[in-house]
Backbone as a chain_set.jsonl record, in Angstrom:
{"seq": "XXXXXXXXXXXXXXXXXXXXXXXXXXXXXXXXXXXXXXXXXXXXXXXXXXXXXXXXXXXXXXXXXXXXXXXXXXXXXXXXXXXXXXXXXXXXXXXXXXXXXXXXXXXXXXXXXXXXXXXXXXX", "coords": {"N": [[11.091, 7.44, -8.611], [12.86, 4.682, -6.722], [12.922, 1.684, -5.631], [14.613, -0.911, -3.449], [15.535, -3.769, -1.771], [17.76, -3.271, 1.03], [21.001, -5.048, 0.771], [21.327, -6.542, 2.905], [18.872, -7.492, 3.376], [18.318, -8.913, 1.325], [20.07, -11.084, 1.33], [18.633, -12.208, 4.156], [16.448, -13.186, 3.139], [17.118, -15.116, 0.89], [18.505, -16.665, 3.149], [16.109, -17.7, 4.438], [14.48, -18.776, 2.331], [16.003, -20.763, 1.745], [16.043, -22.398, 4.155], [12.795, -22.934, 4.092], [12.675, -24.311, 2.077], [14.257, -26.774, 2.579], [12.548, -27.414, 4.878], [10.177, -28.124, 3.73], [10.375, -30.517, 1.835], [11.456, -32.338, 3.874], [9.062, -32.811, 5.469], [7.784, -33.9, 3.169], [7.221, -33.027, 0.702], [5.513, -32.723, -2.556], [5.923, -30.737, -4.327], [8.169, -28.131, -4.215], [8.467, -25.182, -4.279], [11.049, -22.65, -4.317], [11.199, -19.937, -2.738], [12.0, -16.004, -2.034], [13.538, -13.168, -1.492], [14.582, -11.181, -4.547], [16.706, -8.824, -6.63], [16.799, -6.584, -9.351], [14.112, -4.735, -7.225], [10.703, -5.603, -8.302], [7.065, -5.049, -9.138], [5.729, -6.672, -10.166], [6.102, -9.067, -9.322], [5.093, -10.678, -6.235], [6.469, -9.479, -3.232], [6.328, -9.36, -0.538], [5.585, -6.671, 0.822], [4.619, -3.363, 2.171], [3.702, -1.065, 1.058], [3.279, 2.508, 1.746], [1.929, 5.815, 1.88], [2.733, 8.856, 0.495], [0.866, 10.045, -0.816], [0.04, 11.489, 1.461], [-3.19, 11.565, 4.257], [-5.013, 14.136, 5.879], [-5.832, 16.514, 7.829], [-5.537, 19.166, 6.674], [-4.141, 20.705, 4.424], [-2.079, 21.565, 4.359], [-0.001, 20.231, 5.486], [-0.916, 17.545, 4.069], [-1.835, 15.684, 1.349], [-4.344, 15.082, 0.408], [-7.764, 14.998, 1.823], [-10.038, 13.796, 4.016], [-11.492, 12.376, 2.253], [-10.157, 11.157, 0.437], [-9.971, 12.692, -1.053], [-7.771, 15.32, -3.756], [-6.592, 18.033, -1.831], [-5.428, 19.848, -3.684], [-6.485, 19.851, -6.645], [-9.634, 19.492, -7.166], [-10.945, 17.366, -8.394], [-10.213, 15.291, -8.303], [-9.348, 11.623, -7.201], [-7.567, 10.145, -4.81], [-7.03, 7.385, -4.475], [-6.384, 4.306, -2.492], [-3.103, 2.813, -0.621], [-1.566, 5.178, -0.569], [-2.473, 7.109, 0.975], [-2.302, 6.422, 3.74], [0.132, 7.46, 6.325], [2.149, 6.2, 7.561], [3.109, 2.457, 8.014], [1.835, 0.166, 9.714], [1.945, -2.13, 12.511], [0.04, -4.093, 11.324], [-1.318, -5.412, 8.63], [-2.914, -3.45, 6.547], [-4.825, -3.742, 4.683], [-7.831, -4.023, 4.986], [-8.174, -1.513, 5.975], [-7.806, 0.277, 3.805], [-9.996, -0.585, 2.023], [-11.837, -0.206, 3.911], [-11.697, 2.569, 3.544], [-11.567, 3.336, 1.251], [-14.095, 2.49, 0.0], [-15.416, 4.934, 2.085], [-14.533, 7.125, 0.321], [-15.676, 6.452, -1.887], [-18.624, 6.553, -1.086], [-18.606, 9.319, -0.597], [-18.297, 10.574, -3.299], [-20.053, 9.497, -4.679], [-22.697, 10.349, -3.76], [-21.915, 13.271, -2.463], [-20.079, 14.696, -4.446], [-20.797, 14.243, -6.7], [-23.312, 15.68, -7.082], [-22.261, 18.44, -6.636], [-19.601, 19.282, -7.255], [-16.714, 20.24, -6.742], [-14.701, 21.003, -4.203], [-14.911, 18.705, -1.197], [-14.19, 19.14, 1.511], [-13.599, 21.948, 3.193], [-10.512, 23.995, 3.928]], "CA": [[11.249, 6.804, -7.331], [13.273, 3.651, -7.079], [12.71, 1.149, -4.032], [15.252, -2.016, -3.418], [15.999, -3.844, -0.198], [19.101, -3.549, 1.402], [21.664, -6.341, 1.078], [21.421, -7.717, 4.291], [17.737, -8.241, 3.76], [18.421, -9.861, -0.058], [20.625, -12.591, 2.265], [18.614, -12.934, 5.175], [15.161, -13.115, 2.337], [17.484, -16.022, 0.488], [18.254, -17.71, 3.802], [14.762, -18.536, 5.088], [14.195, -19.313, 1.362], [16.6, -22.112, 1.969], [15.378, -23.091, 5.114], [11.516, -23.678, 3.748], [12.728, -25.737, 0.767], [14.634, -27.724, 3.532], [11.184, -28.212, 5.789], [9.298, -28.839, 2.565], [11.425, -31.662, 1.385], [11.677, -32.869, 4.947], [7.806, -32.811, 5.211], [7.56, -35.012, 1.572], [6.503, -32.378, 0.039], [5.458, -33.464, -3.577], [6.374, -29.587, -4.96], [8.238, -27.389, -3.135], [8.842, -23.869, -4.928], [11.913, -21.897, -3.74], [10.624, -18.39, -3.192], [13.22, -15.297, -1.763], [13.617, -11.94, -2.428], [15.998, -10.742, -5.119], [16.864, -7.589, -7.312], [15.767, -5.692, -9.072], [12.571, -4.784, -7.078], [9.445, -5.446, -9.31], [5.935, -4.817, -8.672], [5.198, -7.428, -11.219], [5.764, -10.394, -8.559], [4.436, -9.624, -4.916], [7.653, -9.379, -2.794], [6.037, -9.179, 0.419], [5.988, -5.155, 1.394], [3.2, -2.952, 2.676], [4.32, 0.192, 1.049], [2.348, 3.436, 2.249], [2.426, 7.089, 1.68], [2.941, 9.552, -0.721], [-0.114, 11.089, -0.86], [-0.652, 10.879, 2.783], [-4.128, 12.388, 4.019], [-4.998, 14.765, 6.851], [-6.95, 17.691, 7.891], [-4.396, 20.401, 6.849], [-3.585, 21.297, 3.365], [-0.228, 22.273, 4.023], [1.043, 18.978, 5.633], [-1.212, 16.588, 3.243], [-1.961, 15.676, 0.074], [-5.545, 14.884, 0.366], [-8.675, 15.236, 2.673], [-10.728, 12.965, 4.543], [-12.5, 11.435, 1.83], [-9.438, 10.617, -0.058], [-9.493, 13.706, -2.641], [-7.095, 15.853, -3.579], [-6.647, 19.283, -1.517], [-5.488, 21.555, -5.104], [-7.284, 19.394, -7.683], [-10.795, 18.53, -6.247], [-11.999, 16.343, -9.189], [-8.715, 13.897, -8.39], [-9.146, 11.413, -5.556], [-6.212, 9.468, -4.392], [-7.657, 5.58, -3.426], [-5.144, 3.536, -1.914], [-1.958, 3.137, 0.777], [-0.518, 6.323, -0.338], [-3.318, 8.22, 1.707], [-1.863, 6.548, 4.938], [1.166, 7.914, 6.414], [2.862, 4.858, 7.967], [3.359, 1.28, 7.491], [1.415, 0.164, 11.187], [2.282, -3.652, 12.758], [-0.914, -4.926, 10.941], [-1.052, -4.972, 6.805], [-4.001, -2.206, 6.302], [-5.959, -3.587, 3.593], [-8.7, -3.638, 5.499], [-8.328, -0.093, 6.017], [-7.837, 0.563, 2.635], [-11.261, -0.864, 1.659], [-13.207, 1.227, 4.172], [-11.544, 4.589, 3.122], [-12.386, 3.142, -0.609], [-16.322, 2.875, 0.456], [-16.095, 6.252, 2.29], [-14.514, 7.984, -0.629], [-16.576, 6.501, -3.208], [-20.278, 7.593, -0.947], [-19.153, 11.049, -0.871], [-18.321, 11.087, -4.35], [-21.447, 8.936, -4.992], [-23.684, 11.005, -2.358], [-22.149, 14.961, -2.262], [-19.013, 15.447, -5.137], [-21.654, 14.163, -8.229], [-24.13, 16.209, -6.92], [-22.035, 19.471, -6.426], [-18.696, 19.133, -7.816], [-16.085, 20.985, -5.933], [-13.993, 20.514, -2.397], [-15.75, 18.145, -0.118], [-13.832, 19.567, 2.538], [-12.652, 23.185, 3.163], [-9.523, 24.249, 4.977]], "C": [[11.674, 5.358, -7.556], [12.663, 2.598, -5.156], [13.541, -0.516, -4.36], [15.57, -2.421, -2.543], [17.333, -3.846, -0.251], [19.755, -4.701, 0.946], [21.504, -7.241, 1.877], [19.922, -8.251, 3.957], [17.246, -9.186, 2.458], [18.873, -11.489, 1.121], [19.569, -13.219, 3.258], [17.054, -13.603, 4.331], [15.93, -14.857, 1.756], [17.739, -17.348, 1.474], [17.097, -18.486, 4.191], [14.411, -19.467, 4.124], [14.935, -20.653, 1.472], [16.074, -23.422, 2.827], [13.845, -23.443, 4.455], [11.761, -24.444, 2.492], [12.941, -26.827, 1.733], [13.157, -28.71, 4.05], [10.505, -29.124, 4.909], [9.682, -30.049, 2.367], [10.944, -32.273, 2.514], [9.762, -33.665, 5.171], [6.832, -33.808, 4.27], [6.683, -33.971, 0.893], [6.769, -32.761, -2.001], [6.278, -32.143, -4.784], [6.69, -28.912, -4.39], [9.404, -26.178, -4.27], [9.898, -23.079, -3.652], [11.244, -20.054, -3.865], [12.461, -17.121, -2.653], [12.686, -14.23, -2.432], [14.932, -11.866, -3.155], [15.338, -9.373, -5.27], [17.067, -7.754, -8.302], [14.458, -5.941, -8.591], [11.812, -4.609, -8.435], [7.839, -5.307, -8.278], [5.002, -6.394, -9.597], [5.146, -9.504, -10.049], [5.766, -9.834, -7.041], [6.025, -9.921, -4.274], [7.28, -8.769, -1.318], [6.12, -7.731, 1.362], [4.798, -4.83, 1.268], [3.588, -1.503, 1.968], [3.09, 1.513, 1.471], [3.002, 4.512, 1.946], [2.624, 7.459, 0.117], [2.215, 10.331, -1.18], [-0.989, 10.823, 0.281], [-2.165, 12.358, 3.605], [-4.522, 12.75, 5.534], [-6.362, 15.539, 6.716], [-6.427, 18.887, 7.304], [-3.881, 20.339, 5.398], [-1.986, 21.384, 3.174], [0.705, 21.327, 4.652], [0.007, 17.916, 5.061], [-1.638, 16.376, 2.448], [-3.44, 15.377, -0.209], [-6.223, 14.619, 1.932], [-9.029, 13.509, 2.766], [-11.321, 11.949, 4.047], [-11.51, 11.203, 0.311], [-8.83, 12.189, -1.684], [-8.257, 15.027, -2.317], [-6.81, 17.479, -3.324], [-6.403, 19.998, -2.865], [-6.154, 20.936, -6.101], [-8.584, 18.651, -6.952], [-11.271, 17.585, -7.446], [-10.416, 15.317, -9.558], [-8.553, 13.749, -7.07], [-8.018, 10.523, -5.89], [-6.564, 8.135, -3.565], [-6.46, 4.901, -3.662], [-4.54, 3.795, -1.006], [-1.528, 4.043, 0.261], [-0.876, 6.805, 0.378], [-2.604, 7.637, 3.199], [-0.463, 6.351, 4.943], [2.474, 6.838, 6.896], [2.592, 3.609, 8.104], [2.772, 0.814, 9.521], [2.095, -1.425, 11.348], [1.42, -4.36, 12.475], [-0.75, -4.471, 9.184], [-2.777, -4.385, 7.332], [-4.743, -2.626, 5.442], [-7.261, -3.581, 3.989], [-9.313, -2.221, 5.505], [-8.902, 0.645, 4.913], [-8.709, 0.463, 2.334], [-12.033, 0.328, 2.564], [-12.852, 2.426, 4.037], [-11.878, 4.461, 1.668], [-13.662, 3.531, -0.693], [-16.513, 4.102, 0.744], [-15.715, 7.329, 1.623], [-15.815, 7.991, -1.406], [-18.188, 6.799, -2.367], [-19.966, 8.894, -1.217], [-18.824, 11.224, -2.184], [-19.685, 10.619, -5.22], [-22.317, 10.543, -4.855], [-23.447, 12.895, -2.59], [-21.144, 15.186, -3.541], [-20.058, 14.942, -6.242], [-22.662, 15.355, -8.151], [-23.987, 17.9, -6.878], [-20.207, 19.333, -6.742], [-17.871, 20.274, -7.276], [-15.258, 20.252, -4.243], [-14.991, 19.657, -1.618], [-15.292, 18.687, 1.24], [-12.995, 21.146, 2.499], [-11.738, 23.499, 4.744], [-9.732, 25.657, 5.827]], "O": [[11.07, 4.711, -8.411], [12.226, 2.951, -4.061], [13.177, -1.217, -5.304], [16.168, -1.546, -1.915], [18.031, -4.248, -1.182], [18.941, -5.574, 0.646], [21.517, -8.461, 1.708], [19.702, -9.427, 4.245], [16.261, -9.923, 2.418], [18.222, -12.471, 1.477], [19.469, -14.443, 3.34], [16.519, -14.533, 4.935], [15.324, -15.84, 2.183], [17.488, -18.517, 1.185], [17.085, -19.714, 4.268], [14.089, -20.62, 4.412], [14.272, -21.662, 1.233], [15.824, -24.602, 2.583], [13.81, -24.664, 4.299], [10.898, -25.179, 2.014], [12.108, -27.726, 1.851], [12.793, -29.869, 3.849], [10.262, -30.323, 5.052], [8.982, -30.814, 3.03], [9.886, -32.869, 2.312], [9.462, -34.848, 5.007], [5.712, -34.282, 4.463], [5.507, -34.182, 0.6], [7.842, -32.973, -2.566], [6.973, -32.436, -5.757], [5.814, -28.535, -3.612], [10.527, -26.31, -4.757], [9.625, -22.963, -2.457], [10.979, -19.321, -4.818], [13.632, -17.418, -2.892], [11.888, -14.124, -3.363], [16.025, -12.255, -2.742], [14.357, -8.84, -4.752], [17.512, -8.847, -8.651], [13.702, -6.812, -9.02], [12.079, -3.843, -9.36], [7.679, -5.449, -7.066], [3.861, -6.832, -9.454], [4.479, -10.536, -10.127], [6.311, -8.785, -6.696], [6.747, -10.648, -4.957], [7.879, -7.765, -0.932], [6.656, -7.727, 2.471], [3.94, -5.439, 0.628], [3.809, -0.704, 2.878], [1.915, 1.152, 1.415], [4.216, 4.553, 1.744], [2.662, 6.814, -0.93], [2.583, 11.272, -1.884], [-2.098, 10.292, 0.343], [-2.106, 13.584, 3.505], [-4.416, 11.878, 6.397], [-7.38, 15.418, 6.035], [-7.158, 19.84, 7.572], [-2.859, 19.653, 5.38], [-1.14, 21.305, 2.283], [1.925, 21.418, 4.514], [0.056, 17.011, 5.893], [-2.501, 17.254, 2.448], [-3.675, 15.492, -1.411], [-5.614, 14.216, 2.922], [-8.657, 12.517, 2.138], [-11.685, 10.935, 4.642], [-12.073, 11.093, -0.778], [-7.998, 12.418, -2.562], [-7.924, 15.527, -1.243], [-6.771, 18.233, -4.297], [-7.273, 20.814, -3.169], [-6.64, 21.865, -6.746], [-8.574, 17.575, -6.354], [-12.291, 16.977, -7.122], [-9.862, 14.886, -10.57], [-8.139, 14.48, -6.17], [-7.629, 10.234, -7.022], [-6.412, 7.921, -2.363], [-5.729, 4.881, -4.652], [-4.883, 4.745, -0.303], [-0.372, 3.975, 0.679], [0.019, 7.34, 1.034], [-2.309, 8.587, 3.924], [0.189, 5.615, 4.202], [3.619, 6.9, 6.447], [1.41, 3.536, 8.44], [3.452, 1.25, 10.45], [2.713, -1.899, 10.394], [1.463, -5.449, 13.047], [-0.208, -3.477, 8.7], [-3.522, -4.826, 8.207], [-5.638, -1.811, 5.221], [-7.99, -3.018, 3.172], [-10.443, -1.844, 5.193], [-9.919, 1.336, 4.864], [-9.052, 1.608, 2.042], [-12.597, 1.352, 2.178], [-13.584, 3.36, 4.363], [-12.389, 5.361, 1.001], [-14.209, 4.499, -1.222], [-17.396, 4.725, 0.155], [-16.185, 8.428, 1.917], [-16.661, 8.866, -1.592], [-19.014, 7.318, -3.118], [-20.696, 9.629, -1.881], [-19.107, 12.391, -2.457], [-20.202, 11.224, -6.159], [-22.445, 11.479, -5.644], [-24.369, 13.681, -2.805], [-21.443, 16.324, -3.905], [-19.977, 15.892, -7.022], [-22.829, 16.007, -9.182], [-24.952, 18.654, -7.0], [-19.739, 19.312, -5.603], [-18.41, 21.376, -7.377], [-15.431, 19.239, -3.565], [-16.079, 20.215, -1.475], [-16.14, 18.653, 2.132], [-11.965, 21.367, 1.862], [-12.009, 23.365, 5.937], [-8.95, 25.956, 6.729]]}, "num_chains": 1, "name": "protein.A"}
């Protein structure tokens, strides 16, 4: 899987970048770091994206890749923590989210999958 922004959004990522050196400066700013997106995407410097999906999680086996409590419908002793479990990118960043589906994986694997090892949820 590759992931790179468009063109247009390399330019319009380099313009703003222009514009906040500008303010900075303007401002007296004593250090003023040029940021921007380029290419190649890396994961290695944050580049401002929410990515989601991929192992997005449901009630239903047959449209998702894991249950309720983050594990995975055909391998039950493999959970899936993180934004892959949700399916779309909402108008708020999710980490929030992310944390309390972390907590309510890790009780039931605390709480019922140590204790009995198998599906936490059947279809």
């Amino acid at each position: 899987m590759t992931f790179n922004f468009p063109e247009n959004d390399i330019r319009m990522s380099q313009y703003i970048a222009d514009k906040v050196v500008e303010i900075g400066r303007a401002m007296g700013g004593k250090t003023v770091v040029r940021g921007g997106t380029r290419r190649p995407y890396t994961t290695t410097a944050y580049q401002s994206t929410h990515n989601a999906g991929g192992a997005v999680m449901g009630e239903d086996p047959k449209t998702s890749v894991v249950n309720r409590y983050l594990q995975c419908w055909d391998v039950p002793n493999v959970f899936s923590i993180g934004g892959s479990a949700i399916p779309q990118n909402g108008a708020y960043n999710y980490s929030g989210t992310i944390g309390a589906l972390t907590y309510w994986a890790l009780d039931a694997i605390k709480n019922q999958y140590l204790k009995s090892p198998g599906p936490l949820v059947h279809a």
